[in-house]
C-alpha positions as CSV (number, residue, x, y, z in Angstrom):
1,X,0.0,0.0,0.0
2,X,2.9,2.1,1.2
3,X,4.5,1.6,-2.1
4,X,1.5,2.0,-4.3
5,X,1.2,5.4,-2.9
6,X,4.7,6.0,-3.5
7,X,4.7,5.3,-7.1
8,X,1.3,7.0,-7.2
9,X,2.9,10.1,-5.9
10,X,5.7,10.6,-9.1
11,X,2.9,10.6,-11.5
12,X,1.2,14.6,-11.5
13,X,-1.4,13.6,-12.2
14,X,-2.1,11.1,-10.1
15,X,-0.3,13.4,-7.3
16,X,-2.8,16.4,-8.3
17,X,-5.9,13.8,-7.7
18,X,-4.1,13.2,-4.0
19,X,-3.6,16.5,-2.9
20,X,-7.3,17.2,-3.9
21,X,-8.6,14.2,-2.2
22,X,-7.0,15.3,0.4
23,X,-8.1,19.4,0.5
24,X,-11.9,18.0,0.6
25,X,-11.4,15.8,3.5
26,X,-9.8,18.7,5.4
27,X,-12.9,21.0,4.3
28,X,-15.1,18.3,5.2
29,X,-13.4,17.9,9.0
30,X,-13.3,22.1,9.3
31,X,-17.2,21.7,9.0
32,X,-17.9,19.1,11.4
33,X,-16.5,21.6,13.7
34,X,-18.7,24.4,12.6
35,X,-21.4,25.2,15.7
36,X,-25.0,25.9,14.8
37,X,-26.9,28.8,16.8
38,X,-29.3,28.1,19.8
39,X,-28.2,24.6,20.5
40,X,-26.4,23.4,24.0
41,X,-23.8,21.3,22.4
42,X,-22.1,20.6,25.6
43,X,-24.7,19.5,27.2
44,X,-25.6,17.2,24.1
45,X,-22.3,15.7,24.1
46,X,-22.5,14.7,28.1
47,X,-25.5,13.1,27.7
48,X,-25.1,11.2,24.4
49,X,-24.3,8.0,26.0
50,X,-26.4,5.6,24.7
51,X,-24.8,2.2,23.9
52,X,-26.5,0.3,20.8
53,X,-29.2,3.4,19.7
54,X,-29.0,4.2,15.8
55,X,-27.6,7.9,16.9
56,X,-24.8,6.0,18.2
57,X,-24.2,4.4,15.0
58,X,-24.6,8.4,13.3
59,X,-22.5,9.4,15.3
60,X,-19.7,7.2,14.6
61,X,-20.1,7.6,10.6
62,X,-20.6,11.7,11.3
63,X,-16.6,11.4,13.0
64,X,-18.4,12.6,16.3
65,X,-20.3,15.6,14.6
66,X,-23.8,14.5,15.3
67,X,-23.1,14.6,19.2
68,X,-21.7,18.0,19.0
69,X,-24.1,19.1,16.9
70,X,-22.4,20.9,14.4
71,X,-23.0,21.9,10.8
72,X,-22.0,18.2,9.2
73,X,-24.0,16.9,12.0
74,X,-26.3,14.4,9.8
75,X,-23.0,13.7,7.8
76,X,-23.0,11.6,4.5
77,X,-25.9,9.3,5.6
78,X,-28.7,11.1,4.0
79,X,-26.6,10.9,0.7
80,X,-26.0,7.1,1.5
81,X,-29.9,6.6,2.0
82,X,-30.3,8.0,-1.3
83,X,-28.0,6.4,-3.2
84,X,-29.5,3.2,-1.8
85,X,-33.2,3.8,-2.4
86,X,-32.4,4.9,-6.2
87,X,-30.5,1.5,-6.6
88,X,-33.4,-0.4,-5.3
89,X,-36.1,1.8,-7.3
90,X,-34.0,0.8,-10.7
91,X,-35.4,-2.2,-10.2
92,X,-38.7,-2.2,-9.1
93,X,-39.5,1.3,-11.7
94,X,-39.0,0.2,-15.6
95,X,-38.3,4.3,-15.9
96,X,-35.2,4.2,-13.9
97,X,-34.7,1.0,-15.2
98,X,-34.3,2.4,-18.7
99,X,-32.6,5.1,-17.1
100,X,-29.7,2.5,-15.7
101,X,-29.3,1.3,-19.4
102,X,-28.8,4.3,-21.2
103,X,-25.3,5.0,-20.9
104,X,-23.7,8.2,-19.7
105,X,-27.0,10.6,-20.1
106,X,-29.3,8.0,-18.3
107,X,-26.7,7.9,-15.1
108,X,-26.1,11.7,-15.7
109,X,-30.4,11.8,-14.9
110,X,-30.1,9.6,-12.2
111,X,-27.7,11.6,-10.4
112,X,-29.9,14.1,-10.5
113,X,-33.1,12.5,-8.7
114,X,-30.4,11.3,-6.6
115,X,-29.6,14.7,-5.4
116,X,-32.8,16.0,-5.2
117,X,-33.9,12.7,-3.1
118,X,-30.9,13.3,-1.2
119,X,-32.2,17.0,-0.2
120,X,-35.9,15.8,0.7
121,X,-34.6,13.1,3.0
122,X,-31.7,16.1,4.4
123,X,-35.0,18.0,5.6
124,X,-37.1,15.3,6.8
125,X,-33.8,13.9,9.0
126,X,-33.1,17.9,9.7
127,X,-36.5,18.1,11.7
128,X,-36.3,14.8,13.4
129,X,-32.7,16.0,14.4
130,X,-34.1,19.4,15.6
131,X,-37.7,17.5,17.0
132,X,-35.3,15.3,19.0
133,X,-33.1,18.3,20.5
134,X,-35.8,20.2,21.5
135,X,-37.7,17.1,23.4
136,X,-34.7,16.7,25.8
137,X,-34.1,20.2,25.9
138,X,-31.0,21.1,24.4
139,X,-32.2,23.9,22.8
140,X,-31.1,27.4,24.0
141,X,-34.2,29.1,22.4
142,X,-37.4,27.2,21.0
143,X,-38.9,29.5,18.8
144,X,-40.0,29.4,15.4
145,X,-37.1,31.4,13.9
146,X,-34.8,29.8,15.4
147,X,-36.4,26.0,14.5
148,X,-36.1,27.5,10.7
149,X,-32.7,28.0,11.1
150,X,-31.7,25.0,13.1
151,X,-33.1,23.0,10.3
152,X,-32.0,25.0,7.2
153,X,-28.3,24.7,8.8
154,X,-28.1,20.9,8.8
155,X,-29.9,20.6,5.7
156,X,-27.5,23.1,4.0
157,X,-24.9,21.1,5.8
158,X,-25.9,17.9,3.9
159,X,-26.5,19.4,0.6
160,X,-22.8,20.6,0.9
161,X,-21.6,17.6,2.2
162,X,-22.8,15.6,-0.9
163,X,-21.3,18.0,-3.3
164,X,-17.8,17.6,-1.5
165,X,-18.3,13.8,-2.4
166,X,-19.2,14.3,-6.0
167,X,-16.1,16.5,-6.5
168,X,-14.0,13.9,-4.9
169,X,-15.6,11.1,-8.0
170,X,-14.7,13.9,-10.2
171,X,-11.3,15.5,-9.5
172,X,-10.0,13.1,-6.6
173,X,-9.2,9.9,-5.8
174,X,-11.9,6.7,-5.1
175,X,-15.5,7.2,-4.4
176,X,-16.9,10.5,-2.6
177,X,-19.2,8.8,0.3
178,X,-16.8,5.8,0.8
179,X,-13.9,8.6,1.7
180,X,-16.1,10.9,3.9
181,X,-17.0,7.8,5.5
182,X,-13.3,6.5,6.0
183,X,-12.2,10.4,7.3
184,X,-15.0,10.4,10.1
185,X,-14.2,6.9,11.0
186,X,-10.7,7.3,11.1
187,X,-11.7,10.5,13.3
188,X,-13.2,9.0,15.3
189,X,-12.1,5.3,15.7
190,X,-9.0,6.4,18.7
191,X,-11.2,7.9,20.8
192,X,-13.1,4.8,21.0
193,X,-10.0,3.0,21.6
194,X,-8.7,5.1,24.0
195,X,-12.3,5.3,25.8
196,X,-11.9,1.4,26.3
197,X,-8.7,1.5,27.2
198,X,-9.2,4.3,29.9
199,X,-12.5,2.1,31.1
200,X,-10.3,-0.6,31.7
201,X,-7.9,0.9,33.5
202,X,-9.8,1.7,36.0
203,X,-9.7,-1.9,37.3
204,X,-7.3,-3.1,39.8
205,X,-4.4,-5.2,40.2
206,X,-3.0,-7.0,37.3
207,X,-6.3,-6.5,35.3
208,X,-5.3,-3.3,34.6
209,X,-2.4,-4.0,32.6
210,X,-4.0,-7.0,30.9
211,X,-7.2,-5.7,29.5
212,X,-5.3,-3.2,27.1
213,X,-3.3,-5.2,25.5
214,X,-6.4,-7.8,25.3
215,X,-8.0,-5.1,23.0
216,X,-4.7,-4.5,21.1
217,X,-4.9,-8.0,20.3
218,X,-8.3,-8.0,19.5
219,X,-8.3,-5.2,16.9
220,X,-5.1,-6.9,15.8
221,X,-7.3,-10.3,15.1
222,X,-9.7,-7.9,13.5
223,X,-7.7,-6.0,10.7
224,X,-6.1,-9.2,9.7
225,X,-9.6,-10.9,9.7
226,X,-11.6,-8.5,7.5
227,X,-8.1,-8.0,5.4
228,X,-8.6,-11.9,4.8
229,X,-12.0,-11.7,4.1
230,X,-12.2,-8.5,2.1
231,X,-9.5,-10.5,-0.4
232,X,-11.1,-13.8,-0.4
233,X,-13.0,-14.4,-3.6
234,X,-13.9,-17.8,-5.3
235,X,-13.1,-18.0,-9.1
236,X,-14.8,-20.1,-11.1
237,X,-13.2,-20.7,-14.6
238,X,-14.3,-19.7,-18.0
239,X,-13.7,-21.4,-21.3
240,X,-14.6,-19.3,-24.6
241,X,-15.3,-21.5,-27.9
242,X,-12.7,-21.3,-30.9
243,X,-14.6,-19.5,-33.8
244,X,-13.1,-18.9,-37.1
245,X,-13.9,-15.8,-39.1
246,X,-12.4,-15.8,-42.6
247,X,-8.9,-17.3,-42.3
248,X,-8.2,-16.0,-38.6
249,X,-9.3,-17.8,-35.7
250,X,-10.7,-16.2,-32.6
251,X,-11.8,-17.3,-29.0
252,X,-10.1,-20.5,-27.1
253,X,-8.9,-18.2,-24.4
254,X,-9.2,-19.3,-20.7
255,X,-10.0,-16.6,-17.9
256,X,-12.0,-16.7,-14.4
257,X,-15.4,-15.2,-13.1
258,X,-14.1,-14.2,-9.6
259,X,-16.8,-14.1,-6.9
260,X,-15.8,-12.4,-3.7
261,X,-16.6,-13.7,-0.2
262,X,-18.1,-10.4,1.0
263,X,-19.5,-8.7,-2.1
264,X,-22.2,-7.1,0.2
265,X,-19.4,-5.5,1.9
266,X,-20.8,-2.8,5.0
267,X,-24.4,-2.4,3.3
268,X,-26.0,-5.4,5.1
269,X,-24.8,-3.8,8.5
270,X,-25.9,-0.6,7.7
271,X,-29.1,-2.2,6.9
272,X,-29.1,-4.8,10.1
273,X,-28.1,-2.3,12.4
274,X,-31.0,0.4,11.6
275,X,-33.8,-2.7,12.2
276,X,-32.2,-3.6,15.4
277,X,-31.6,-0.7,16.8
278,X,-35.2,1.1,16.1
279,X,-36.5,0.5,19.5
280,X,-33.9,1.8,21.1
281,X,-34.1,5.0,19.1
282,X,-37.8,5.4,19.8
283,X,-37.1,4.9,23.0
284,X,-34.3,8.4,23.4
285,X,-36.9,10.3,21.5
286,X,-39.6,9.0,24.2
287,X,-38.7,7.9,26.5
288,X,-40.3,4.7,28.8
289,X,-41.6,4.7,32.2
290,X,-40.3,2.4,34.4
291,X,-42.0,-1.0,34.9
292,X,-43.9,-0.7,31.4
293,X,-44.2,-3.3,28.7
294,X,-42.3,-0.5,26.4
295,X,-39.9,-0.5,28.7
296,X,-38.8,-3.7,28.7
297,X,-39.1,-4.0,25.4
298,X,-36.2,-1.2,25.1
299,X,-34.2,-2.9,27.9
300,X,-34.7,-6.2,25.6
301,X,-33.3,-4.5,22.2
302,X,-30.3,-3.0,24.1
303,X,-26.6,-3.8,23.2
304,X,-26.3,-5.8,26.2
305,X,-29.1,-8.2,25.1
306,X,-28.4,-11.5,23.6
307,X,-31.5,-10.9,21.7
308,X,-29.8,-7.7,20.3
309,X,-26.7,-10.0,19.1
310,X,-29.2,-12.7,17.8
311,X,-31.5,-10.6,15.7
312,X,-28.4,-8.2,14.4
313,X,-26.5,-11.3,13.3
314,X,-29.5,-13.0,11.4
315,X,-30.4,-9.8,10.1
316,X,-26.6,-9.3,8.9
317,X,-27.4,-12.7,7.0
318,X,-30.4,-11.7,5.5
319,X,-29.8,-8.5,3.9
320,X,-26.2,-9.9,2.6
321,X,-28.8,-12.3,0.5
322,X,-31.2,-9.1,-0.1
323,X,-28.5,-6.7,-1.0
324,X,-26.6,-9.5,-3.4
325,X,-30.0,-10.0,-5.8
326,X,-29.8,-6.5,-6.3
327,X,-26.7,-6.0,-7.2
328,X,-25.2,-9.4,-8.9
329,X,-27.7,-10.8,-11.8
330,X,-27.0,-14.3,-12.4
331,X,-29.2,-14.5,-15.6
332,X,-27.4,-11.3,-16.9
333,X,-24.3,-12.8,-16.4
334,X,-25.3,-16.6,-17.9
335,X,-26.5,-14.5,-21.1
336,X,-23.4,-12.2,-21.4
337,X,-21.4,-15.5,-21.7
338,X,-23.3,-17.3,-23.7
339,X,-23.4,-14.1,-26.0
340,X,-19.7,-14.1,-26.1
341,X,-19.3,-18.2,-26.7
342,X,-18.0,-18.3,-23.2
343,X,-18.8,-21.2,-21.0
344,X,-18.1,-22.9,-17.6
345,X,-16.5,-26.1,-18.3
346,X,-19.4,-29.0,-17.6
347,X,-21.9,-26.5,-17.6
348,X,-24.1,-26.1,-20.4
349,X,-24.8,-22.6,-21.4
350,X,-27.9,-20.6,-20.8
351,X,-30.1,-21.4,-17.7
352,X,-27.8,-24.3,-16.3
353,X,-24.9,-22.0,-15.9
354,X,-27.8,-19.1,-14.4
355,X,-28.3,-21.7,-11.9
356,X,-25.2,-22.9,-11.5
357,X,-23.9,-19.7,-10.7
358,X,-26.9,-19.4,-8.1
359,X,-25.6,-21.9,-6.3
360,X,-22.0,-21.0,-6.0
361,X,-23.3,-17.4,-4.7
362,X,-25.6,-18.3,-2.3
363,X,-22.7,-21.4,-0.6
364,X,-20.1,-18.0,-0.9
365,X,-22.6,-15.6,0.6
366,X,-23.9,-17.4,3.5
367,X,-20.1,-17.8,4.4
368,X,-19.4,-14.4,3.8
369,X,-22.4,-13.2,5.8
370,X,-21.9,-15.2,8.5
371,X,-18.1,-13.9,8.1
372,X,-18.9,-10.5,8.6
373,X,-21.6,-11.6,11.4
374,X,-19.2,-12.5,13.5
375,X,-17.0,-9.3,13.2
376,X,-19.8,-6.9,14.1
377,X,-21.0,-9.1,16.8
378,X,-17.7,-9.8,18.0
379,X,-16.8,-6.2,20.1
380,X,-21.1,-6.4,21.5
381,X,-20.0,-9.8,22.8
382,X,-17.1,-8.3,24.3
383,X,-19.2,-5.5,25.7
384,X,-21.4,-8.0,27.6
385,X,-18.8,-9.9,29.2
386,X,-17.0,-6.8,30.5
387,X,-18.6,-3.4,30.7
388,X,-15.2,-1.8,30.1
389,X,-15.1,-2.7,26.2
390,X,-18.9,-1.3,25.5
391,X,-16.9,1.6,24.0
392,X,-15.9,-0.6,21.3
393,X,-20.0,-1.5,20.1
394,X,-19.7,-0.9,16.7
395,X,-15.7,-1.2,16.4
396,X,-16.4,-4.1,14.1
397,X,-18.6,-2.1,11.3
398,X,-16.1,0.8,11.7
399,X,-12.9,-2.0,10.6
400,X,-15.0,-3.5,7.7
401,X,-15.7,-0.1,6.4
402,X,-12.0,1.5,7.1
403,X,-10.5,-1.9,5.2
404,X,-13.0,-2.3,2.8
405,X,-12.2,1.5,1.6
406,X,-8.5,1.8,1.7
407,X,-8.7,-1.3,-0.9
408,X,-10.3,-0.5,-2.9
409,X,-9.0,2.9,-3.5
410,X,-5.5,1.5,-3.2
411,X,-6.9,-0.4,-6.4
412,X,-7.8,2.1,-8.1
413,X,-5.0,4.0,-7.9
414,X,-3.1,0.7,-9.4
415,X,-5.5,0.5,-12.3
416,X,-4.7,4.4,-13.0
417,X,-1.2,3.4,-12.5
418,X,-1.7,0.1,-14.7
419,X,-3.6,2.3,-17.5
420,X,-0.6,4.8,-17.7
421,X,1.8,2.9,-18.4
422,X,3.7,3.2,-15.7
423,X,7.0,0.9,-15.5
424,X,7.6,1.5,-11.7
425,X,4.5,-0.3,-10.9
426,X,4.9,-3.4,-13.1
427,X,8.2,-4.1,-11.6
């Protein structure tokens, strides 16, 4: 990686594409700083301690903005949601459908209903963020003016923050969201650390010395798991028919469909996590009275539940299955081969090979689910058995997404590489 950068870094262009990636992540930070008027942000902050609640999981992909409140408090997540719904709604709408297919105008359209979801979902998640402050009174001032500008700030704030992530696809380096999300992350990930570390420190005796070094060798185990996983992939091999055309002879050629083990990547956590924790977000915006079937409920759904770790694990599963028909088309794929007088060896082409290829990804992403299951859970687990490592709840998500990112940009900056030429590289 350290190399790649270093060979990156001769190239100008490639080293103007840096520096710009770069600028927009330092723009992005100075505006999660950025107060907004008539809010109590310290108080906000001391009371935002609410282990497994969806703001929790905000604030970790805001780099700690949404419990300050600031300007970037609702982060990239409206842009996310967007992005997500317009993905889905190619498939169910035949219009965006057609839209999908049309090459470089129809994605230039979809980018914009993208951004003009992306606004109408920045106010609606502007007023439950203001609706929320005000019902546990951190406002300063409740009037109407100042609800107007409370909520014209952090939709502003979102609007800006998704044009800072299209500039990045345009003039930087990897994709927009994926980066923002690595720099709050990133920003955020050492206080966590530090916050378990200082937790268990407080213990006495030797257990003070060896519960630190138990979580360096538990993020340790981590990286190196979600490394493993993130590069695992399962290739099956291609044969393409020889075909003569005049006196030349084409095709013969041997090459590999590669199926990777996690090809859901973070999305199925992101989804997982927001089912999961909806109770427990309900709950901080009204909160239960003692004793009452809604409060046990909430104390049920908490990250200290087993039934928490259950349902977020076989929820992880599900949506890994969900998220892959929408994204990988087997028939597609089957037809594209069969097109190109490609086969799988033993297979015959057309709907044996669709279902072939069926089976091989739903064997590869039951493992893969279950893979990334056990990351997410892992740090909640920990959390349970010792109260000092709560800090680390989502620690799990935050690795998959900080690996899964810094691949694939590290990637892409060796395909730019590749595509110029560039001896340095190849040797």
């Amino acid at each position: 990686m350290l190399q790649t950068l270093k060979n990156a870094w001769k190239i100008t262009e490639l080293r103007y594409k840096l520096l710009f990636t770069i600028f927009i992540v330092v723009l992005y930070r100075i505006g999660s700083v950025i107060p907004v008027p008539y809010i109590n942000a310290e108080l906000l902050q001391q009371q935002f301690s609410a282990t497994g609640s969806i703001f929790e999981y905000f604030n970790l992909l805001s780099g700690d903005a949404f419990s300050r409140a600031t300007l970037f408090a609702l982060s990239i997540s409206p842009y996310i949601t967007s992005s997500i719904v317009i993905q889905l709604l190619t498939i169910a709408i035949p219009y965006l459908e057609r839209l999908a297919k049309e090459g470089e105008e129809g994605r230039r359209v979809l980018t914009q209903i993208t951004r003009y979801v992306t606004v109408a979902l920045s106010l609606i998640s502007s007023y439950g963020y203001y609706t929320f402050l005000r019902a546990n009174n951190f406002l300063t001032d409740t009037g109407v003016f100042q609800a107007v500008v409370i909520i014209a700030c952090y939709s502003a704030g979102a609007a800006v923050i998704m044009w800072l992530a299209e500039r990045i696809n345009e003039s930087g380096i990897g994709n927009g969201i994926s980066i923002i999300l690595l720099a709050n992350i990133v920003a955020n990930f050492p206080s966590m650390i530090f916050g378990a570390v200082k937790n268990a420190t407080l213990k006495q005796g030797a257990m003070k010395f060896i519960f630190p070094v138990i979580i360096l060798l538990v993020f340790v185990f981590m990286v190196g798991y979600v490394v493993f996983i993130t590069n695992s992939e399962r290739r099956l091999a291609i044969q393409y028919a020889k075909r003569q055309v005049g006196r030349k002879m084409y095709g013969g050629q041997s090459t590999n469909l590669p199926i990777r083990l996690s090809m859901s990547g973070v999305m199925p956590i992101i989804f997982a996590n927001s089912i999961v924790a909806l109770p427990t977000t309900i709950a901080l915006m009204f909160p239960p009275k003692a004793g009452t079937v809604w409060s046990k409920i909430t104390n049920l759904f908490s990250s200290s539940s087993p039934i928490y770790m259950i349902m977020f694990f076989l929820l992880i599963i599900a949506f890994s299955y969900f998220y892959l028909t929408i994204s990988f088309n087997p028939i597609e794929v089957a037809n594209n081969l069969k097109k190109n007088g490609g086969f799988i060896p033993g297979i015959r082409p057309g709907k044996p090979t669709s279902d072939y290829i069926t089976k091989i990804l739903n064997r590869i992403t039951l493992i893969g689910a279950v893979a990334i299951g056990i990351i997410a859970v892992l740090p909640l687990s920990l959390g349970m058995i010792n109260t000092a490592m709560r800090g680390l709840a989502f620690g799990g998500s935050s690795i998959i997404i900080v690996v899964g990112v810094i691949a694939e940009t590290a990637k892409e900056i060796q395909a730019q590489m590749t595509m110029r030429h560039y001896k340095g590289f190849l040797e």
